[in-house]
N, C-alpha and C positions, 0 to 999 in steps of 0.2 A: 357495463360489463355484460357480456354475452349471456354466461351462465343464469346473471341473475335476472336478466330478461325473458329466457328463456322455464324460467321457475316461477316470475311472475303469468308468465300465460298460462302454464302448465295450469296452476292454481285458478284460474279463471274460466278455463276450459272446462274444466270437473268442479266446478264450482258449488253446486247443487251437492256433491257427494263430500267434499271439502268442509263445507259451510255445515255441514250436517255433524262433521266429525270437531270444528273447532267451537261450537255449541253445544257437545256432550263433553270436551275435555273442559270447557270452559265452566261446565255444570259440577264438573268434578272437581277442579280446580277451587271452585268455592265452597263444595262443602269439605273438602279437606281441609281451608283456612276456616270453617265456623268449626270444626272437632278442635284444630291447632290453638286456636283464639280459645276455646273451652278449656283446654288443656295447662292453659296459661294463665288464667283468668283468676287476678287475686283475691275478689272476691268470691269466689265458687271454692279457691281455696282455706279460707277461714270460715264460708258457710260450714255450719251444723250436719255434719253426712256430707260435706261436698268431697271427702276423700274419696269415698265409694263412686261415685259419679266420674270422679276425675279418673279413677281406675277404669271404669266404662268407658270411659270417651277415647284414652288412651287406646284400649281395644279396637275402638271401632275405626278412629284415626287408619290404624295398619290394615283393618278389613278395607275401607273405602281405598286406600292406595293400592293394595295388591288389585283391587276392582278393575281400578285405573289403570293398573299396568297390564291385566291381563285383556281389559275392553281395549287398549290402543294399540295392544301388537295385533289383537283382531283384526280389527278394522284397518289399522294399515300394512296387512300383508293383503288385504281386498284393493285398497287405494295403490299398492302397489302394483297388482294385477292388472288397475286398468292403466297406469301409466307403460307397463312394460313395452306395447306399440310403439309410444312416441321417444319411447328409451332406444329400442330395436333402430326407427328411423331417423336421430341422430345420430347413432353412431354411424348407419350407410350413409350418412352427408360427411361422416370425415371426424364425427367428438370421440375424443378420447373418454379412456373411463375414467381417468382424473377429470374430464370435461366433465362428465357424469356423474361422477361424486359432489365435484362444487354444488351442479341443480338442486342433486339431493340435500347438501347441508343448507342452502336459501329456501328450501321449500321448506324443510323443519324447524330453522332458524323465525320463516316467519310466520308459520302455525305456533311456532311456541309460543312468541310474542303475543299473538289475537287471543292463543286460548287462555294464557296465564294474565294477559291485560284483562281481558275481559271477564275473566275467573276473579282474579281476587276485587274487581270494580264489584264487581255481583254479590260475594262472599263481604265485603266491610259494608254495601248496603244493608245488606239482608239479613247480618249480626244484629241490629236492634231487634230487629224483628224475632230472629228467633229466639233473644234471651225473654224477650216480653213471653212470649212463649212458655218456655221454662218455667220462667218466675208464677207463669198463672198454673201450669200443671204440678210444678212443686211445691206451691206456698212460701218460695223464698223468696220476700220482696226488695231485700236488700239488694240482690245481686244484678249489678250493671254491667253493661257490656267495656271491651277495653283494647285500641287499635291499638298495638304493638307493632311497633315494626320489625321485632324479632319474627312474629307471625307471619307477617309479611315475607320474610326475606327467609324464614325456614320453608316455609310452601312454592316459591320460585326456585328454590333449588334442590328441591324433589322433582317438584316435572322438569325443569333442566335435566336431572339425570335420567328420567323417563326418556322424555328427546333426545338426548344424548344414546343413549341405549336402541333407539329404534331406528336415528341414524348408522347405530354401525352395524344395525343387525341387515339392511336396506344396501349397504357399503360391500355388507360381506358376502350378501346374497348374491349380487354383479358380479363381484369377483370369484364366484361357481363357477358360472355359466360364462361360455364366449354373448358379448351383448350383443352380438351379431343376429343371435338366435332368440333373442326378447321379441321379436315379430314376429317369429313362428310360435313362440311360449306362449301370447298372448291369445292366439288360437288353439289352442292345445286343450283336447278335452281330457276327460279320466279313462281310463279303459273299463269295463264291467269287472266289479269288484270279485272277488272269491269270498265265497262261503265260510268262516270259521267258526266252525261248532265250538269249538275250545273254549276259544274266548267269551262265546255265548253262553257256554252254559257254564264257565266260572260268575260269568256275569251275576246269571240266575240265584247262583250257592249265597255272591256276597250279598244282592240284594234280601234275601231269603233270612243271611244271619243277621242283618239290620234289622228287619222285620217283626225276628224273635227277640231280639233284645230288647226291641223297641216296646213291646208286647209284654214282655217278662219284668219290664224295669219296677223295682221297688221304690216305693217314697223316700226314701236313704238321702246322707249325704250322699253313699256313690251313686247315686240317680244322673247327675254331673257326669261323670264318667263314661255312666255304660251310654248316655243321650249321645254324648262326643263319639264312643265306641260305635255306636250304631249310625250316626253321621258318615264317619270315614267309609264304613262298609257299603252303606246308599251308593255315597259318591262315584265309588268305584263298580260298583255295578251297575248304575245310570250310563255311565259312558259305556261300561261293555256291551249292554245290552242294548239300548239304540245304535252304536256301531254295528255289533254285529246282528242284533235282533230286527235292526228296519234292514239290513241285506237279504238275510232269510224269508220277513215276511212280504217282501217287494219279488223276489226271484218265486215264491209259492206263487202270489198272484200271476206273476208271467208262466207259472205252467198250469193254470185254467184259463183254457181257452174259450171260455163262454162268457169271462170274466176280461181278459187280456183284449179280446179283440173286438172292441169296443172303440172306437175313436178317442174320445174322451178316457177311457184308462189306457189307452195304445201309446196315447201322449205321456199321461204323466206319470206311469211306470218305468217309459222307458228312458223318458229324459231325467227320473229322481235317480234311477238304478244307478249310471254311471258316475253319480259325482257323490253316489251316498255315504262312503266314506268320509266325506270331510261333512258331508250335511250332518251324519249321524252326529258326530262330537259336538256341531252347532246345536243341535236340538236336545241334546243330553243340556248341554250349557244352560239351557233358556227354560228349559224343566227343574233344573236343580236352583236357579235363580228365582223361577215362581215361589217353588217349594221355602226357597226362603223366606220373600216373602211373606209366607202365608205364616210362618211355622212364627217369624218374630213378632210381626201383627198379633196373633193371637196370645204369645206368652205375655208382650209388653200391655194390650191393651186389657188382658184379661185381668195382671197383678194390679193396672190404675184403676180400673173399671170397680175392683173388687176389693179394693183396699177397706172401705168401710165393716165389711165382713169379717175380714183378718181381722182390724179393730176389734170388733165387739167378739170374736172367740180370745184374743191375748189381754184385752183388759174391760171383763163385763161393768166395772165400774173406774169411777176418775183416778181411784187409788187401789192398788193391789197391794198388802202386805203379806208376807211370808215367815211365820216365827216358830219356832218349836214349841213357844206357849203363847196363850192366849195376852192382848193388851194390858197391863196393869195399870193399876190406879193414876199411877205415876205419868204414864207413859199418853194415859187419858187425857190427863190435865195440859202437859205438853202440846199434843195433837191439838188440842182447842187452840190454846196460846197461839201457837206459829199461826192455825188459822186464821184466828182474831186479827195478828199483825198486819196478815195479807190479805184481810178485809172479803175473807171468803168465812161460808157457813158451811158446817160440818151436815151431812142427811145421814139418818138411821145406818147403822153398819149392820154387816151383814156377817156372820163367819161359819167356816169348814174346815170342819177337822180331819183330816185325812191323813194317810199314809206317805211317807215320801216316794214320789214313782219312784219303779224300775223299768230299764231299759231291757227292751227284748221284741220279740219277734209271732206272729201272730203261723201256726203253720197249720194249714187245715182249722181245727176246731181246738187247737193245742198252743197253750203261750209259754215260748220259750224263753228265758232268761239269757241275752248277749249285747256284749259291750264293744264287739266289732263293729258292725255293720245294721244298729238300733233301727226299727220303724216306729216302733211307740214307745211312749211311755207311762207304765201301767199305776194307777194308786188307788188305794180301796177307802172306801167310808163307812157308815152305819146308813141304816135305812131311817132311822129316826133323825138325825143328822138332815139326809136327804129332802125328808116327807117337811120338816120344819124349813127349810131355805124354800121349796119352790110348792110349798102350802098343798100337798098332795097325801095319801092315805092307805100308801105300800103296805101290805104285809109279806114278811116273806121265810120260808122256812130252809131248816139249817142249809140242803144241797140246793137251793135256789139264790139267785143273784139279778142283782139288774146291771144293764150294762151301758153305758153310752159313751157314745163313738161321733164326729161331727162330721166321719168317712161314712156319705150315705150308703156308699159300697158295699160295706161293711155289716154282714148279717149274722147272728151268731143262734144258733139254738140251742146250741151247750158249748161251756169252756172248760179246759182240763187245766188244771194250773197244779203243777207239782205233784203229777197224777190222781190229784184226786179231779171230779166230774162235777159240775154244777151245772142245775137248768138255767137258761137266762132267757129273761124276756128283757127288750133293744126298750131304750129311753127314747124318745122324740125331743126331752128339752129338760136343759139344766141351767138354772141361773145364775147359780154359779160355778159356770163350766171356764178353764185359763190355761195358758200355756204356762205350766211351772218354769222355772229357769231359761226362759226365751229359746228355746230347745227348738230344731228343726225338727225331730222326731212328734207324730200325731199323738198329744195326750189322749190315753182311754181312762173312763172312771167306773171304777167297778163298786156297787153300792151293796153291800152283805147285809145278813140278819141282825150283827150284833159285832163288838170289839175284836171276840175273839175270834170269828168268823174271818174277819176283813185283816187281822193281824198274821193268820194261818195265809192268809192266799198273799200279802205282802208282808211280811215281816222288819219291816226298814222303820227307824222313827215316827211317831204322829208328828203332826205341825198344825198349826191352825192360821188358817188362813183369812185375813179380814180386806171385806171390800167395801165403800163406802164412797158417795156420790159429794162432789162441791159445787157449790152454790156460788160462783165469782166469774171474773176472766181467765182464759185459759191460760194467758201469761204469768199471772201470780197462783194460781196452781202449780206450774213448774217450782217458782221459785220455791215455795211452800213446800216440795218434793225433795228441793237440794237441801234445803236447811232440815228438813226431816232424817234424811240420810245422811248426816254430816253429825246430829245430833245423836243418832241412835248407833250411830256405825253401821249402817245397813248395805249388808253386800248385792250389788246391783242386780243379781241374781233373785234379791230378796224380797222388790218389792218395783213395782211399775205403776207410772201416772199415763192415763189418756193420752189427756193433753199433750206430754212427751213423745209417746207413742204415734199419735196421728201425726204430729210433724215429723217423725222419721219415719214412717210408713208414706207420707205425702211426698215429701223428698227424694226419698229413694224409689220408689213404683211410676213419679211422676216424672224421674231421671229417667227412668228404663224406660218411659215409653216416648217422651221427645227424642233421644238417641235412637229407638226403634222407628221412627217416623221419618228421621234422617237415612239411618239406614235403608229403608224398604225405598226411601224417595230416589237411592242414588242404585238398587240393586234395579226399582222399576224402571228407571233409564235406561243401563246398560240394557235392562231385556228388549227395550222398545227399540233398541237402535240396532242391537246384534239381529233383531227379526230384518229390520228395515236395509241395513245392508244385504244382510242374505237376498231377501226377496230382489234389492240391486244385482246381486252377483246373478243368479240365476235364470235374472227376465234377460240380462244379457248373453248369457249364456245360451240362451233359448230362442233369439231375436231373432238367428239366420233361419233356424231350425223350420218355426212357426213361419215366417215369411215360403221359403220354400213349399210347405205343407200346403200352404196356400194355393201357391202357386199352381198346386196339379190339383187343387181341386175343394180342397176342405174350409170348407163354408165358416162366416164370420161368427155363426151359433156355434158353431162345433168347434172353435179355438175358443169361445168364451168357456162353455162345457170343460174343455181340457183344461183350462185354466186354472175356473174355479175346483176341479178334482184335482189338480195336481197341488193346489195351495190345501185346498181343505184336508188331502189324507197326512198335507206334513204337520202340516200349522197347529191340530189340535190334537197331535201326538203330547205336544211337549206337556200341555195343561194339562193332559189327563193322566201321563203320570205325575204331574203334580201332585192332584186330586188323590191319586191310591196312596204316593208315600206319605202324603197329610193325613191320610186315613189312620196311614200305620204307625206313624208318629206320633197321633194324639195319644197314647195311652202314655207313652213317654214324659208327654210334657202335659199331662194327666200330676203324675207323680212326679214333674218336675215343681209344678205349682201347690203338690202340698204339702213341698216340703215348706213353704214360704206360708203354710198353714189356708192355703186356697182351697176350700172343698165345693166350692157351687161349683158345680159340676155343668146346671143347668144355660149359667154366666158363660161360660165358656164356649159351650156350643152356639148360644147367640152369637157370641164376637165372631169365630168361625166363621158361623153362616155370613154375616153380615159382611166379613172379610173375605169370603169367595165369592162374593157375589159383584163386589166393589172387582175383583181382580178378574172377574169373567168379561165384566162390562166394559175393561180396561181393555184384554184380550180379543175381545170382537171388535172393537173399533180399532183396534191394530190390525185383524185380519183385513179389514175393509176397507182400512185405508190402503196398506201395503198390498193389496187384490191388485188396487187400483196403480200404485205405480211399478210394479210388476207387468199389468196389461201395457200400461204405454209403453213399455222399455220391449216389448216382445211387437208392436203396432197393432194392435187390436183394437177399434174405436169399436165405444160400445152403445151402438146404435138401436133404438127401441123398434124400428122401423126392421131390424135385421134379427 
């Protein structure tokens, strides 16, 4: 058959740019089947918190597909640019566009095949691996992996529709244009854009209100929200302003002429200027792809990294109890018993009498009572209370208080609470400091003169609180917890064991960051390939240009010069707004992580660093490879000798 002959060479000819494109769908192809196979996975569904997880994975499943869908109409309306030529001259041999369409369905017929063969061959390899994965960053060792072939045959027929869809978008595109003129289209440059202030400086406004929100966002449940809110806003002003802000600041530089007339910027102003329209949206793309990157690395690595911390603020010891009265005799005797059973030792307990918090809001030097949109949660003690748990020698008088907070942020020189004014000197450390009621709001403990002091600034019930350390396996401390709670009626609210806690904090934090490892793995592809064809599209674009140039005279120094200026003012456009809106997002996911009770502040910056450092590393070896196949596509050897 002609067509499929003629689809086989096609595919052989752009081989190099082909093989490139069925190696990223093939990469994608497999971790779509390792999110599908998660999502399916029966034992992930009977683990301990493996709902949560399976919720995430679900998530990320439809992030990685829309990826995919959005990286492969990318790249092949490029792949279709460079075939338009050989589209153009068959049809002047006589092919109809039904001849034309056939090439097109065998050429995606059998890209689909390589990338989905070789996609899910990769994806049911690489399943062990990633769950061994999991199992060690979770602590769930039960959970094995499991080939379905439902998994199988759901992810074939996603990219089916993917290729189906890019077929008729390829189909519909021919039938525009007379194919006649696909040989002149394939030469066709952009005209020099226009100016649009408009768009520019809406741009400015929405990055502007991301900015502030991002800036403004409180530790809140809505922290969620406004983070989302401030997201869409970025989005939308990334694209406007690379669209119209690299037109503007490329058209300034062409009207300095000390600046412009320059060999090396003469070239690559004026070859960016004309196609910078569709470059601007590529490089908004590959900035906003960083940026995520960065933004998921630091939240996921930050909550695994730091879980032990959360730990020891929500349960300073193995057992937390919560009662309106202190343990009774009874209730003594009991607690020994179960422990005996379970072949653990009871250590010295510990207890705190406090107020039940309230929910409310810190504003200025004023704490407000609200049951909207809570950041803390306030409860008061006695200083004797205080001085006896953490062995220390406070005195303090009536309008004085002490106050601690695990928000180093958080400074107070005086608090008004119900208008009245108290001095307060800030705690450094409390032993037994706990998240009451597994509350996403920041517990504060405010420590007064005296009952009636600390009853006046909260007024809500006493409760005493008992904590106490075991001596066994952490397995039979849980059980020891269930049979406590079952015995007592204890509302789960009332009372937390370690041990329980660190395997749902393990679980869940070490879920968020393999799902974040996968994500950042398949967001840093797309960015590596979206550069790698651009810098394709463009060295071709530039091939006769530079040739010509030559020709009358400009020396093989002064095409490398133009080169590397014309890669370097685009290429580290995209990471350094990366870099500003990471800057301006961290306050965001500052207070996104404490709501999850994260306060190392100091943790987080490390991960940061260490995660822009890893992704700079990544980004210079992208610019330097891609320099380099850029120069060949334009013929520039780059000779030491020259």
């Amino acid at each position: 058959m002609l067509e499929l002959k003629l689809a086989w060479r096609g595919l052989v000819h752009h081989g190099q740019q082909y093989g490139m494109f069925v190696f990223a769908s093939a990469v994608l192809v497999a971790l779509n089947y390792i999110f599908t196979a998660l999502v399916n996975n029966s034992s992930l569904h009977q683990a301990m918190n493996g709902r949560y997880l399976i919720i995430i994975a679900r998530l990320c499943l439809i992030f990685v597909l829309m990826l995919a869908v959005v990286f492969m109409f990318y790249v092949n309306s490029f792949l279709l640019q460079q075939r338009d030529r050989e589209l153009g001259l068959y049809n002047m041999l006589g092919l109809t566009r039904g001849n034309l369409g056939m090439i097109m369905f065998w050429e995606n017929l059998m890209l689909y095949i390589a990338a989905v063969g070789l996609g899910l061959l990769a994806g049911i390899s690489f399943l062990k691996i990633a769950f061994l994965v999991l199992q060690h960053l979770t602590t769930m060792q039960h959970l094995h992996e499991e080939i379905k072939l439902a998994s199988v045959n759901k992810v074939a027929v996603m990219f089916g529709v993917i290729y189906g869809l890019l077929l008729l978008y390829d189909i519909g595109r021919m039938r525009r244009v007379k194919p006649i003129t696909l040989w002149q289209q394939a030469n066709a440059g952009e005209q020099e854009p226009r100016s649009h202030w408009v768009s520019g400086i809406l741009g400015v406004i929405c990055l502007g209100a991301g900015f502030v929100i991002a800036v403004r966002t409180h530790p809140n449940i809505s922290a969620f929200f406004s983070f989302m809110g401030a997201i869409i806003l970025v989005v939308i002003g990334t694209y406007l302003v690379f669209i119209s802000g690299s037109i503007l600041l490329l058209k300034f530089l062409k009207n300095r002429p000390h600046y412009y007339y320059q060999p090396q910027h003469f070239i690559a102003v004026s070859g960016m200027l004309h196609r910078m329209k569709q470059n601007g949206a590529s490089l908004a793309s590959i900035c906003l792809l960083c940026t995520s990157i960065l933004v998921t690395m630091i939240m996921t690595a930050s909550l695994y990294f730091g879980s032990s911390s959360v730990l020891r603020l929500w349960n300073p010891y193995d057992v937390m109890i919560s009662q309106p009265q202190p343990l009774n005799k009874t209730q003594q005797q009991q607690l020994h018993q179960l422990a005996h059973r379970q072949q653990l030792q009871v250590q010295p307990q510990h207890q705190l009498t406090m107020t039940q918090p309230v929910l409310g809001e810190i504003q200025g030097s004023v704490f407000v009572k609200s049951q909207a949109t809570p950041t803390y949660q306030l409860a008061t003690l006695t200083v004797a209370n205080y001085n006896h748990l953490n062995h220390t020698h406070y005195h303090l008088k009536a309008n004085e208080i002490l106050f601690y907070s695990p928000d180093s942020n958080l400074h107070l020189t005086q608090l008004t609470v119900k208008q009245q004014h108290y001095k307060v000197r800030m705690l450094h450390h409390f032993n037994l400091y706990f998240n009451y009621g597994h509350s996403v709001t920041t517990p504060l403990f405010v420590v007064a003169a005296n009952r009636t002091q600390a009853q006046a600034i909260n007024p809500q019930r006493w409760l005493t609180v008992t904590g106490f350390n075991l001596r066994g396996k952490p397995q039979r401390q849980i059980h020891f917890a269930q049979q406590m709670q079952a015995l007592w009626q204890l509302d789960p609210s009332m009372y937390s064991v370690r041990a329980q806690m660190a395997a749902f904090w393990n679980s869940l934090f070490g879920g968020f960051f393999f799902l974040g490892i996968l994500i950042s793995i398949a967001m840093a592809l797309t960015t590596a390939l979206m550069i790698y064809y651009k810098q394709i599209a463009e060295g071709t674009a530039d091939r006769q240009r530079f040739w010509t140039m030559q020709q009358v005279g400009l020396s093989l120094a002064e095409s490398r010069k133009a080169i590397y200026s014309q890669v370097l003012t685009v290429f580290f456009l995209p990471i350094v707004g990366a870099l500003v809106i990471t800057g301006f997002a961290l306050p965001a996911i500052i207070s996104v992580l404490k709501v999850f009770s994260l306060y190392n502040i100091h943790l987080l910056l490390a991960v940061a660093a260490i995660t822009l450092i890893l992704l700079i590393i990544l980004y210079v070896a992208l610019y330097l490879l891609t320099t380099q196949v850029y120069s060949r596509l334009v013929r520039v050897e780059f000779n030491p000798q020259n």
